[in-house]
N, C-alpha and C positions, 0 to 999 in steps of 0.2 A: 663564481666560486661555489665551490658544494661544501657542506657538513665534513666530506671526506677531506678536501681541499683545505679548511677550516684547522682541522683534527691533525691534518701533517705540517702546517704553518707553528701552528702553537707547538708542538712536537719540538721541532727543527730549529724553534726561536728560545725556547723555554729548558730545552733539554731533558724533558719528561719522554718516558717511553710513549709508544702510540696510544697505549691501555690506558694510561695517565692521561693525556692531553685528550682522549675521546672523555673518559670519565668529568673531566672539569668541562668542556665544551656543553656536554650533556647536562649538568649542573648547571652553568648558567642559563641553557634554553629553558628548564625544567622554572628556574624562578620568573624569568621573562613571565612564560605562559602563567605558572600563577596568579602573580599581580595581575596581568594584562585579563585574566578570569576574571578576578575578583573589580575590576572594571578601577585600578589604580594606574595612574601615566609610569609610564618610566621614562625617566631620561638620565643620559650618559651623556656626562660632562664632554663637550670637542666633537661628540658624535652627534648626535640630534634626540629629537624625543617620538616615545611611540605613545600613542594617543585614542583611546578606545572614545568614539563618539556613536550616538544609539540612531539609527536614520528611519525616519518615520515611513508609515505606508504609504506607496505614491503612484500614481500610474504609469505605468510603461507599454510597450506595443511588442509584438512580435514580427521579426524584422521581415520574416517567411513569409506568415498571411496577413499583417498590417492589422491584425486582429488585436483590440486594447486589453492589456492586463492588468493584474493589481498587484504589483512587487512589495512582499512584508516587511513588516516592520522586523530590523535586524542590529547587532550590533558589531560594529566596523575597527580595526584599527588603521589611523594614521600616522605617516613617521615625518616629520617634521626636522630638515638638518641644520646642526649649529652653526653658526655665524662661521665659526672656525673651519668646520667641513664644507660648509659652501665656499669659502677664499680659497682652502686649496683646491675645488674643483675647478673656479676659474681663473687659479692663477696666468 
């Protein structure tokens, strides 16, 4: 599913024009990234949680020349699904 995909669902379920449902879709990704900046978890209740963890400097290889490297230090998000959205995946 795309942004677009996203944008005509809300539309079609909500009864907003397309300009309406992109503008609110935009707004929620807009606070996601926020928080998710400012290095705060989000989680949504039934859906799961996204989870910024900071991953230390570690060595890695290059897969080409086998030649060892040093991958930085960076910080990551994880999403983590609720108990809820994992039962209906394997109902």
């Amino acid at each position: 599913m795309t942004k677009a995909d996203l944008i005509e669902n809300v539309s079609e379920r909500v009864g907003f024009s397309k300009k309406e449902a992109a503008d609110m879709v935009e707004a929620v990704f807009d606070i996601l990234k926020e928080k998710l900046e400012g290095q705060e978890s989000v989680k949504i209740s039934g859906f799961g949680n996204f989870i910024v963890r900071q991953k230390s400097i570690r060595k890695g290889r290059n897969p080409q020349t086998g030649n060892e490297i040093k991958i930085s230090a960076r910080r990551v998000v994880t999403f983590k699904t609720s108990q809820v959205l994992r039962n209906a995946l394997n109902k």
